[in-house]
C-alpha positions as a LaTeX table, in Angstrom:
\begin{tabular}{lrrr}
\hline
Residue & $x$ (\AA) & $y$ (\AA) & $z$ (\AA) \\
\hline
Unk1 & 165.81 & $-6.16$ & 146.89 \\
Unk2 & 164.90 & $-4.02$ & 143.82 \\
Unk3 & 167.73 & $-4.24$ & 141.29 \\
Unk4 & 168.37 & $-1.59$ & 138.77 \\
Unk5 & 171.10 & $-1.61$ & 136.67 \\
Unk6 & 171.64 & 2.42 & 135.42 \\
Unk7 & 172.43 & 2.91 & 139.48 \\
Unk8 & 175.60 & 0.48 & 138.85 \\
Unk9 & 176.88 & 1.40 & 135.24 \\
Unk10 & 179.65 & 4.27 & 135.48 \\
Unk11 & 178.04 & 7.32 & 134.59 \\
Unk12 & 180.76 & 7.61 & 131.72 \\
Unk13 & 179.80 & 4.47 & 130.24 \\
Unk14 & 176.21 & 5.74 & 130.59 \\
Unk15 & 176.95 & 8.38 & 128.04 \\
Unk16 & 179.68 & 6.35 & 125.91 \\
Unk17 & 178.23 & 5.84 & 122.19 \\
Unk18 & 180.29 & 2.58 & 121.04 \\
Unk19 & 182.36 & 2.81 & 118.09 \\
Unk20 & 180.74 & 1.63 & 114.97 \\
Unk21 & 182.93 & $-0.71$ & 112.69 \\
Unk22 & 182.05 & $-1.57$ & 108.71 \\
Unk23 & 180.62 & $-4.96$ & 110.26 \\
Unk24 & 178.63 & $-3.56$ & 112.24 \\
Unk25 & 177.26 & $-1.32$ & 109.79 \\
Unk26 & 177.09 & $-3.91$ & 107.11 \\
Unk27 & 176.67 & $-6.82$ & 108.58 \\
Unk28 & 175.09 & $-9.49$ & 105.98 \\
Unk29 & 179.04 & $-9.85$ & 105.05 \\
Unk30 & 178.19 & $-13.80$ & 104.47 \\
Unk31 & 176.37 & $-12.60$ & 100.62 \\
Unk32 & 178.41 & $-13.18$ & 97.35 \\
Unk33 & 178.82 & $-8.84$ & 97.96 \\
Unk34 & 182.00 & $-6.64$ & 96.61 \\
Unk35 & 183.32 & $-5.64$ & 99.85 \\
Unk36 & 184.94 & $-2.04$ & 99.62 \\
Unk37 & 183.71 & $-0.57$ & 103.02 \\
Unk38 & 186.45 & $-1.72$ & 105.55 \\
Unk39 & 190.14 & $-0.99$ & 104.12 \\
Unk40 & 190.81 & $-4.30$ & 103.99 \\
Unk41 & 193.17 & $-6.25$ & 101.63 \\
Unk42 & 191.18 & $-7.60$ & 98.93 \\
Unk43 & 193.12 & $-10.85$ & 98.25 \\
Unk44 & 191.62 & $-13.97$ & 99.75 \\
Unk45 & 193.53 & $-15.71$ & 102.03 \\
Unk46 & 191.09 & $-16.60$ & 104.36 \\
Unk47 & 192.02 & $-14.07$ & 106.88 \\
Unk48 & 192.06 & $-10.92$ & 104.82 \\
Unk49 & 188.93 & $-9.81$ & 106.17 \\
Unk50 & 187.81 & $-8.76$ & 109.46 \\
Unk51 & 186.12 & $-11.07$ & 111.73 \\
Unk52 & 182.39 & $-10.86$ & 112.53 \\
Unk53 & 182.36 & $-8.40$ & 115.65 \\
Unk54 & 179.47 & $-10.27$ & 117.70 \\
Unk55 & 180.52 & $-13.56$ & 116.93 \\
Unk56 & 176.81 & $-14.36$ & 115.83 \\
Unk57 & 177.57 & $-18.02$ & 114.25 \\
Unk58 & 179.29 & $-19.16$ & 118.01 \\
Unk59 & 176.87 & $-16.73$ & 119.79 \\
Unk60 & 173.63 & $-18.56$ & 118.50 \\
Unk61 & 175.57 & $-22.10$ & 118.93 \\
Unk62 & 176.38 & $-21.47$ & 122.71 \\
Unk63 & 172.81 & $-19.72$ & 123.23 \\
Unk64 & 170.97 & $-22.84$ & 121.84 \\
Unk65 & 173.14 & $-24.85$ & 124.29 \\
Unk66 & 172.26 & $-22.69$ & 127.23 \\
Unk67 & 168.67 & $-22.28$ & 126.40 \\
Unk68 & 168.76 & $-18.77$ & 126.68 \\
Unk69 & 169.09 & $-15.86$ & 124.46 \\
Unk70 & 172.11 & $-15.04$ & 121.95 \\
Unk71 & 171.63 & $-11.43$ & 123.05 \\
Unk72 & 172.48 & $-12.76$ & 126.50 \\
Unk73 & 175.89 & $-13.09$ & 125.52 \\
Unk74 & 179.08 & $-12.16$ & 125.34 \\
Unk75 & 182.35 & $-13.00$ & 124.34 \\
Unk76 & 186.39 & $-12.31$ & 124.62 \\
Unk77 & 189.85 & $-12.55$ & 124.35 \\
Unk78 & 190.01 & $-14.95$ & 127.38 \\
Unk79 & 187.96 & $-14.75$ & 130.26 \\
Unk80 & 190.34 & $-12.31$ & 131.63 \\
Unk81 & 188.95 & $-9.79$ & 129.31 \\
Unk82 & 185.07 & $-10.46$ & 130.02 \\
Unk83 & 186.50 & $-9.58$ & 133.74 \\
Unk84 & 188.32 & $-6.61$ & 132.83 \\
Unk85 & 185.22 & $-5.15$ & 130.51 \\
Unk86 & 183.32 & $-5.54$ & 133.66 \\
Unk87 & 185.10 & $-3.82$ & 135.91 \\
Unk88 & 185.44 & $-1.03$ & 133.41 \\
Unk89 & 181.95 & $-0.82$ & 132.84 \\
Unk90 & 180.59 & $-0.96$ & 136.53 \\
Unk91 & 183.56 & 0.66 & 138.80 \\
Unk92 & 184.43 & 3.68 & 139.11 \\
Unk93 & 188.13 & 4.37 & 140.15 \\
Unk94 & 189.04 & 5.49 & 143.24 \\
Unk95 & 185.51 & 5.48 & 144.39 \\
Unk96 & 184.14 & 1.94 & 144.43 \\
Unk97 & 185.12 & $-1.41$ & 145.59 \\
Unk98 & 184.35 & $-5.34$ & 144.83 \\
Unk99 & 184.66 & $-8.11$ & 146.94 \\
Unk100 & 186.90 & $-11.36$ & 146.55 \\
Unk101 & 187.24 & $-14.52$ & 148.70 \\
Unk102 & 190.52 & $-16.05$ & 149.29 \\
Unk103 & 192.13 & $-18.15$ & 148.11 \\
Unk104 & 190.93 & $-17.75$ & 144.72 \\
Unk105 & 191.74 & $-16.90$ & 141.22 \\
Unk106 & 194.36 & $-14.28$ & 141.11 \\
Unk107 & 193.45 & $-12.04$ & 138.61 \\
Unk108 & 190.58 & $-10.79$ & 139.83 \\
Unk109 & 192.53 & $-8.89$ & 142.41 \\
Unk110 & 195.50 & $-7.75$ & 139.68 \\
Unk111 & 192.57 & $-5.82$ & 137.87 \\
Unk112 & 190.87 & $-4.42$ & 140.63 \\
Unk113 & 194.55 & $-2.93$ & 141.21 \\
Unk114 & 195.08 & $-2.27$ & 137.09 \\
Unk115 & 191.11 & $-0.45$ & 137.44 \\
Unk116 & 192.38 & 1.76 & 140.50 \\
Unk117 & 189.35 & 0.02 & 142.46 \\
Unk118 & 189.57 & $-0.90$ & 145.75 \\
Unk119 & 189.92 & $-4.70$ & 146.77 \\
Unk120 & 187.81 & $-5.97$ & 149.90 \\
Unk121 & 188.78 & $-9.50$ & 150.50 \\
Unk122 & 186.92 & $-11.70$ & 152.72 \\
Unk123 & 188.59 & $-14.71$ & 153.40 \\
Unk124 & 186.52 & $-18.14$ & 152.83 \\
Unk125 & 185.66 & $-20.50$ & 156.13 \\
Unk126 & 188.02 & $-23.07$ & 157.06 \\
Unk127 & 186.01 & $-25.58$ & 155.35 \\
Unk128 & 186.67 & $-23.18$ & 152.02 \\
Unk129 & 183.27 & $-21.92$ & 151.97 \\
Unk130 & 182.20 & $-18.38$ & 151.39 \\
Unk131 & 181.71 & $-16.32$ & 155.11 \\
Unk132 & 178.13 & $-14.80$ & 154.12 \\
Unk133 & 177.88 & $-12.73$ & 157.12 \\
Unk134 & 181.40 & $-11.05$ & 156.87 \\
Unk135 & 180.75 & $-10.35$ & 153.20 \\
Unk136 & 177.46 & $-8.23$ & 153.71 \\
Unk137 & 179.13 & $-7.00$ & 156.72 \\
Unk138 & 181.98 & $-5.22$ & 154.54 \\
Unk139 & 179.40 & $-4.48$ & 151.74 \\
Unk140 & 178.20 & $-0.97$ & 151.35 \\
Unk141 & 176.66 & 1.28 & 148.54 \\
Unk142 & 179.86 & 1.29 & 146.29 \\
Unk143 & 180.73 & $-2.12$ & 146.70 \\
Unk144 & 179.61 & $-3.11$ & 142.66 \\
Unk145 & 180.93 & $-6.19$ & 142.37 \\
Unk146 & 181.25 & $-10.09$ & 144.25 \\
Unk147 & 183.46 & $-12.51$ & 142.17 \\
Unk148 & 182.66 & $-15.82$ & 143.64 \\
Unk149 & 184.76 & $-18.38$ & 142.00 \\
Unk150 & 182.83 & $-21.68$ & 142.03 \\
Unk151 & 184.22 & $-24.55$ & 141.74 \\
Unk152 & 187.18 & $-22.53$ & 143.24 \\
Unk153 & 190.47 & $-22.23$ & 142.22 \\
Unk154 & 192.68 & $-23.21$ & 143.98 \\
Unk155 & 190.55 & $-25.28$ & 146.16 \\
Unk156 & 188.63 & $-26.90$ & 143.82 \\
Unk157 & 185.17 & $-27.00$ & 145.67 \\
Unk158 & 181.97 & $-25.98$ & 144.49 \\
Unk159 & 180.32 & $-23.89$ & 146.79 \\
Unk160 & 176.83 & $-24.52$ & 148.76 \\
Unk161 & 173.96 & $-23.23$ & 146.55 \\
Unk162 & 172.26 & $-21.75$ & 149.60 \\
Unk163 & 175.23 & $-19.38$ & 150.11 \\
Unk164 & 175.28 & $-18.42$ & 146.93 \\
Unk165 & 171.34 & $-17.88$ & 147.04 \\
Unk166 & 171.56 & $-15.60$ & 149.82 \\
Unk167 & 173.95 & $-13.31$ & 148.78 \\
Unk168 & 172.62 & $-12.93$ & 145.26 \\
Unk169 & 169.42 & $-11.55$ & 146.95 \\
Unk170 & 171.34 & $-9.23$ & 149.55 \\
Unk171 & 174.25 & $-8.24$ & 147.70 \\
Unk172 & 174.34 & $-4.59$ & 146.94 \\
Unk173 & 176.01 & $-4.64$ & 143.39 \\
Unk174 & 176.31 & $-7.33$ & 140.46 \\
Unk175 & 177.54 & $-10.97$ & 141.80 \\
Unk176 & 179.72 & $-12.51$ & 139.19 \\
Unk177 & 180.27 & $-16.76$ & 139.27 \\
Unk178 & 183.27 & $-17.58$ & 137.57 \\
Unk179 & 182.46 & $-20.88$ & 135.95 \\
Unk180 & 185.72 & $-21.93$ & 134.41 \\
Unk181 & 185.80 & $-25.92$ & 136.06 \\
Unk182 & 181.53 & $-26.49$ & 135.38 \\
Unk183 & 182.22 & $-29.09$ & 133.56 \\
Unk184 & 184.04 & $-31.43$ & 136.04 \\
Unk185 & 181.42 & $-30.73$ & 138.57 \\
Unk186 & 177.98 & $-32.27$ & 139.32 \\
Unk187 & 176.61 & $-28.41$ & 140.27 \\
Unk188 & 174.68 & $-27.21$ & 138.01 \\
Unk189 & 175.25 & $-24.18$ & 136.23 \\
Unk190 & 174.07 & $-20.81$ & 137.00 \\
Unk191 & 172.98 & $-19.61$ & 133.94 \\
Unk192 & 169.76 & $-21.53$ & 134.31 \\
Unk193 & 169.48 & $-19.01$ & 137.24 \\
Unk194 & 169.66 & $-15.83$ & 134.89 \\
Unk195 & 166.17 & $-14.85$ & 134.49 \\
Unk196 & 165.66 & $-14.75$ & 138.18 \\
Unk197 & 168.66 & $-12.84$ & 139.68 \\
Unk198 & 169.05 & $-9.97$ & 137.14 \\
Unk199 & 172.04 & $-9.06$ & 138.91 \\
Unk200 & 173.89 & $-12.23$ & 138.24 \\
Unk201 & 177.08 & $-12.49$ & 135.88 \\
Unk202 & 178.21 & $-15.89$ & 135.08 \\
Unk203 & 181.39 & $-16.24$ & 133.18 \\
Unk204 & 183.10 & $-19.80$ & 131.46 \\
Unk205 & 185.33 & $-20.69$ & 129.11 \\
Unk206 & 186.58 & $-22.84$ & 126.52 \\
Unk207 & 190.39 & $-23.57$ & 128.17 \\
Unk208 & 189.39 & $-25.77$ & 130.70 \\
Unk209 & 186.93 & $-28.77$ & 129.62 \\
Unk210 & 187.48 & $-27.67$ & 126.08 \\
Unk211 & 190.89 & $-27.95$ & 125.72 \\
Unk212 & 191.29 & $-24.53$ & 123.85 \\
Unk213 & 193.32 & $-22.67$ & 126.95 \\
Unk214 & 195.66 & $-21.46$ & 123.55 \\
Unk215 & 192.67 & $-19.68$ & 121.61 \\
Unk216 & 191.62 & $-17.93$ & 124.29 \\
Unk217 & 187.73 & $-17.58$ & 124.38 \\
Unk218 & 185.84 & $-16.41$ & 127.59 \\
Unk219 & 182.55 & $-16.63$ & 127.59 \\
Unk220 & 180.38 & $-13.91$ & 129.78 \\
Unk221 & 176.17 & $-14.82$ & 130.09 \\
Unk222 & 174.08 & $-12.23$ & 131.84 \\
Unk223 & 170.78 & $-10.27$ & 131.04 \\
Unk224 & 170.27 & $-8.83$ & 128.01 \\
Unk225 & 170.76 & $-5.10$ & 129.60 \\
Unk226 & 174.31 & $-6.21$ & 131.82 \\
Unk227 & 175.38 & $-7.29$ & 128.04 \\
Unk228 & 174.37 & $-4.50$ & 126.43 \\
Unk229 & 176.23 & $-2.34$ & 128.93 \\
Unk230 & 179.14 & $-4.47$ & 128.39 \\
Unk231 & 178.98 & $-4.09$ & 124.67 \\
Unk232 & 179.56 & $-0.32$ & 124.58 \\
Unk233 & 182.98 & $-0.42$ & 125.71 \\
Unk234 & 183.86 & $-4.26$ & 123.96 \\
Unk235 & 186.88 & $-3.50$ & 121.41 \\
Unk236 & 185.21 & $-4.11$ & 118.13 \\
Unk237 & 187.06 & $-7.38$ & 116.63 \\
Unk238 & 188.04 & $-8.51$ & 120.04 \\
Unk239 & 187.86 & $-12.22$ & 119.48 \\
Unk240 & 189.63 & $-12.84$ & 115.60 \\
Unk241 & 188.34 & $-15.30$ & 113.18 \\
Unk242 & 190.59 & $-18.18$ & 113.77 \\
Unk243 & 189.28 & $-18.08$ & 116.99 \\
Unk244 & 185.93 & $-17.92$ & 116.24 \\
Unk245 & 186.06 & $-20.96$ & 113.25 \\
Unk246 & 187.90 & $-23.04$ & 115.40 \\
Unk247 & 185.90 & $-22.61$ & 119.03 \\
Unk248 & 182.58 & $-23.25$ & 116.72 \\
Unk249 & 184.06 & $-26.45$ & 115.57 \\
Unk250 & 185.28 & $-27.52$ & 119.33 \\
Unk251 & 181.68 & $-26.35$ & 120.14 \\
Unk252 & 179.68 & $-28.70$ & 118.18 \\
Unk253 & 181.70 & $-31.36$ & 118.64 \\
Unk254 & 179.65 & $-32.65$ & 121.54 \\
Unk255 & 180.84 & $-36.39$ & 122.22 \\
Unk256 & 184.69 & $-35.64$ & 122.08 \\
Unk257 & 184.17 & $-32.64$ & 124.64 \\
Unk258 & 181.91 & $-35.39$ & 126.38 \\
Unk259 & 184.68 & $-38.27$ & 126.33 \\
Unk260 & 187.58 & $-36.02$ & 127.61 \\
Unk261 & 185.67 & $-34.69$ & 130.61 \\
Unk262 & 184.81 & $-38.09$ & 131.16 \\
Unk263 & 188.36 & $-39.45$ & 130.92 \\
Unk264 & 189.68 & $-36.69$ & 133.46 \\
Unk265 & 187.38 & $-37.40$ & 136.09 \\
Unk266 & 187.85 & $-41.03$ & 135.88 \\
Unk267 & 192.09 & $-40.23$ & 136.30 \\
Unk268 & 191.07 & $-37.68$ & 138.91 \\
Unk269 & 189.70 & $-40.57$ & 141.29 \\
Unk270 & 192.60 & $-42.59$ & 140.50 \\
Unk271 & 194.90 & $-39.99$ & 141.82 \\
Unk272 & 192.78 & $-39.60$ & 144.91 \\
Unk273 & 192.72 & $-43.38$ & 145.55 \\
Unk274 & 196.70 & $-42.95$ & 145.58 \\
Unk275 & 196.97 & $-39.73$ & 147.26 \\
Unk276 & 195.43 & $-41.67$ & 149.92 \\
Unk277 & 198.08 & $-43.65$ & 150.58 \\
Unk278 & 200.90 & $-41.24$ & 150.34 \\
Unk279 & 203.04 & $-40.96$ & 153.44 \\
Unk280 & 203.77 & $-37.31$ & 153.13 \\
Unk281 & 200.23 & $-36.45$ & 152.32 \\
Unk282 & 198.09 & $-34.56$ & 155.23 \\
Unk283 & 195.06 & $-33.86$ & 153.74 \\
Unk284 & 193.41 & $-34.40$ & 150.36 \\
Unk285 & 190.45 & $-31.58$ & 149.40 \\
Unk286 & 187.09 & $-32.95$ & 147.52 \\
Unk287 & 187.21 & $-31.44$ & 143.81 \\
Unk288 & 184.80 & $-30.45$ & 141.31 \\
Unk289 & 187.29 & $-29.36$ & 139.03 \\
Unk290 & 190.17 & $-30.75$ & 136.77 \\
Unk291 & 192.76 & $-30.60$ & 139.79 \\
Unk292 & 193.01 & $-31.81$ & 143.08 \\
Unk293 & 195.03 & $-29.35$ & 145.97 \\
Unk294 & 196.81 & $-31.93$ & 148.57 \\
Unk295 & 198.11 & $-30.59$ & 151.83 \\
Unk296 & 201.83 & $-32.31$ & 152.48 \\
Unk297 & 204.27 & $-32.15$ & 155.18 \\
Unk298 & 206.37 & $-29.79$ & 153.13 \\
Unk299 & 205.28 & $-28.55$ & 149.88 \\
Unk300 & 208.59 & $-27.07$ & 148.95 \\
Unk301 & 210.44 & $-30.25$ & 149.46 \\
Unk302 & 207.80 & $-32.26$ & 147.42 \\
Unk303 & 207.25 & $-29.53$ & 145.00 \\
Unk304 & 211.53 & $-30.07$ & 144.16 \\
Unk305 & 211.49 & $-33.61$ & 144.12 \\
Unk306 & 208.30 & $-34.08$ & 141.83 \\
Unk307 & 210.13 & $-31.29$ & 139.33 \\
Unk308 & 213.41 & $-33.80$ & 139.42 \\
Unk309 & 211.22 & $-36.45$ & 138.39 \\
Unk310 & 209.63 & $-34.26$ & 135.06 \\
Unk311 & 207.08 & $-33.24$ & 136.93 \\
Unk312 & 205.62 & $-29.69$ & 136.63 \\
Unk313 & 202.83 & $-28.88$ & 139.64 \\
Unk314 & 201.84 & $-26.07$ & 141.10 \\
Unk315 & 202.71 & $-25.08$ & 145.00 \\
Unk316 & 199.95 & $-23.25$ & 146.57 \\
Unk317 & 201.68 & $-22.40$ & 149.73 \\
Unk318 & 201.77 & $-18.42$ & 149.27 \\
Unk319 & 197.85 & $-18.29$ & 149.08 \\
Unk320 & 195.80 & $-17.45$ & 152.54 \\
Unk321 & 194.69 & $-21.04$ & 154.17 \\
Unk322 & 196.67 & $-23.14$ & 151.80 \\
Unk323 & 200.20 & $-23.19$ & 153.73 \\
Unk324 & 202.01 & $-26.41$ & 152.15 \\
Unk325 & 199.43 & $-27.69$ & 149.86 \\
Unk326 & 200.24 & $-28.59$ & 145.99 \\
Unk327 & 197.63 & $-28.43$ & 143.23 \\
Unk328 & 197.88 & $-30.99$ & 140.62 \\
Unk329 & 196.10 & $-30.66$ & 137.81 \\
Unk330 & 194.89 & $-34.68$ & 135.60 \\
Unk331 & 196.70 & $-35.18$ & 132.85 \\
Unk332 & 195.95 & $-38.02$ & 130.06 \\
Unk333 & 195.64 & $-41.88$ & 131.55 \\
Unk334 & 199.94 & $-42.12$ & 130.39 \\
Unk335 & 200.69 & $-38.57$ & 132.19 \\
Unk336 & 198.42 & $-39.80$ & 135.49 \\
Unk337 & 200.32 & $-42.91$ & 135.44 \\
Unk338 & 203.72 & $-41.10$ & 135.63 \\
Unk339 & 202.57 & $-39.30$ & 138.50 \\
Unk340 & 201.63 & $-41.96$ & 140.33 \\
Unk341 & 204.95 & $-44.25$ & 140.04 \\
Unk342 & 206.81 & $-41.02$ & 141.13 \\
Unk343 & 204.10 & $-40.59$ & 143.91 \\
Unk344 & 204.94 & $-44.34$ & 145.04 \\
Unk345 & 208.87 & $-43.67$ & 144.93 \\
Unk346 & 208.55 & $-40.35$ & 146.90 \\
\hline
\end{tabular}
């Protein structure tokens, strides 16, 4: 299928010339210059001036990472906002329509709804896999986007390569794989993938294996020409310079990124060893992410009695084909621990 991505971008957006900051007129802001371009305040205090608006520093660090291009990506206040620039950039309200597979992350279809765009939601197999026929069965020419959550959340399962293979070659419009859990997961990624699907999104972020879920960074890799699109319409100082200092810092630091990851998934088969023993547990679901999601006899009983105990989880009940399952995300080796005597009690 011949992809070309002017037939996707709105045609507003088409004709949008971005706004232009002082950085991005000036940008060599790094020399010992006398900077009188921006309005800022001129006394140091480390934040006094604005941020760089491309992020190049964390840019080139994640590119290198990635093996790809820094011009392939693009970053935001959260990953919320790389999903919200999309939308704005490829739907057209009231006309056009993407595609989500429940259960899965929930904002997706609270900014379909904030766009005006209409939500098509095709609900995953039993065994929580996507339903590839019934997805290019509701398809048609104005369907521009596919958010495929893998590993999902709430589920936590990675889904089958080969399903995701077939629908980035039949799907109409762009097919975005929301990364957030990766890291937990043997999958690989699919931004090696980038250079042959041009019509593949991938988005991550630094909350999850990073531990920054309080600086909020969202990461969005694509082709150079899906991130230039994007770009147009990108507020100009969108992701501040604490943010940036501090995400470049987390970024580097390899091994303790490395150890953490490692840590989790050693607690998270600890819990499932457990879980397996639990009386009022029905069903424990394979995860590639930093959670597990346990179907129980009655989640809202369970769900009260861990929260007696200082327990904070999350009941899943209320999502399509998870009626009394909990999600519980791993804490640290003392928090796991806690859990687990409580478990025992229950």
């Amino acid at each position: 299928m011949t992809f070309n991505i002017n037939n996707l971008v709105r045609e507003n957006v088409k004709k949008l010339k971005p706004y232009s900051s002082a950085r991005d007129e000036f940008k060599d802001f790094d020399k010992d210059m006398v900077f009188l371009d921006a309005n800022e305040n001129p006394y140091n205090n480390g934040v006094n001036r604005y941020p760089d608006p491309q992020q190049r520093s964390l840019k080139g660090e994640l590119a290198l990472q990635r093996q790809i291009k820094a011009s392939q990506v693009l970053l935001g206040n959260g990953s919320d906002e790389v999903l919200d620039l999309i939308y704005r950039a490829f739907c057209e309200p009231k006309i056009d329509n993407i595609i989500t597979l429940p259960p899965t992350y929930g904002m997706y279809k609270v900014l379909a709804e904030t766009n005006d765009v209409e939500n098509r939601e095709v609900l995953l197999t039993e065994d929580y896999e996507p339903d590839v026929t019934e997805i290019l069965r509701v398809a048609d020419a104005n369907s521009k986007l596919l958010f495929i959550c893998s590993p999902n959340n709430p589920t936590g399962n990675a889904f089958k390569a080969d399903k995701i293979e077939i629908l980035l070659k039949s799907f109409p419009g762009i097919v975005v794989i929301d990364e957030a859990y990766i890291d937990f997961s043997e999958s690989q990624t699919w931004v090696s993938k980038l250079s042959e699907y041009p019509n593949l999104i991938v988005t991550q972020t630094l909350s999850k294996a990073y531990g920054m879920a309080g600086i909020r960074l969202g990461i969005c890799y694509a082709s150079e020409e899906i991130i230039s699109v994007i770009n147009k319409i990108k507020p100009p100082y969108n992701v501040n310079e604490l943010t940036q200092k501090k995400a470049l810092d987390r970024v580097l630091d390899k091994e303790s990124v490395k150890n953490e990851i490692s840590s989790i998934l050693i607690e998270r088969s600890a819990l499932y060893e457990v879980l397996l023993e639990v009386n009022f547990v029905q069903k424990i679901y394979p995860s590639d992410a930093n959670f597990v999601l346990v179907k129980v006899d009655n989640a809202n009983l369970r769900y009260q009695q861990l929260l007696d105990k200082g327990i904070v989880i999350r009941n899943r009940s209320t999502q399509p084909l998870c009626e009394n399952t909990l999600r519980f995300t791993i804490g640290t080796p003392s928090e796991n621990k806690k859990l687990i005597k409580v478990l025992k009690e229950l």
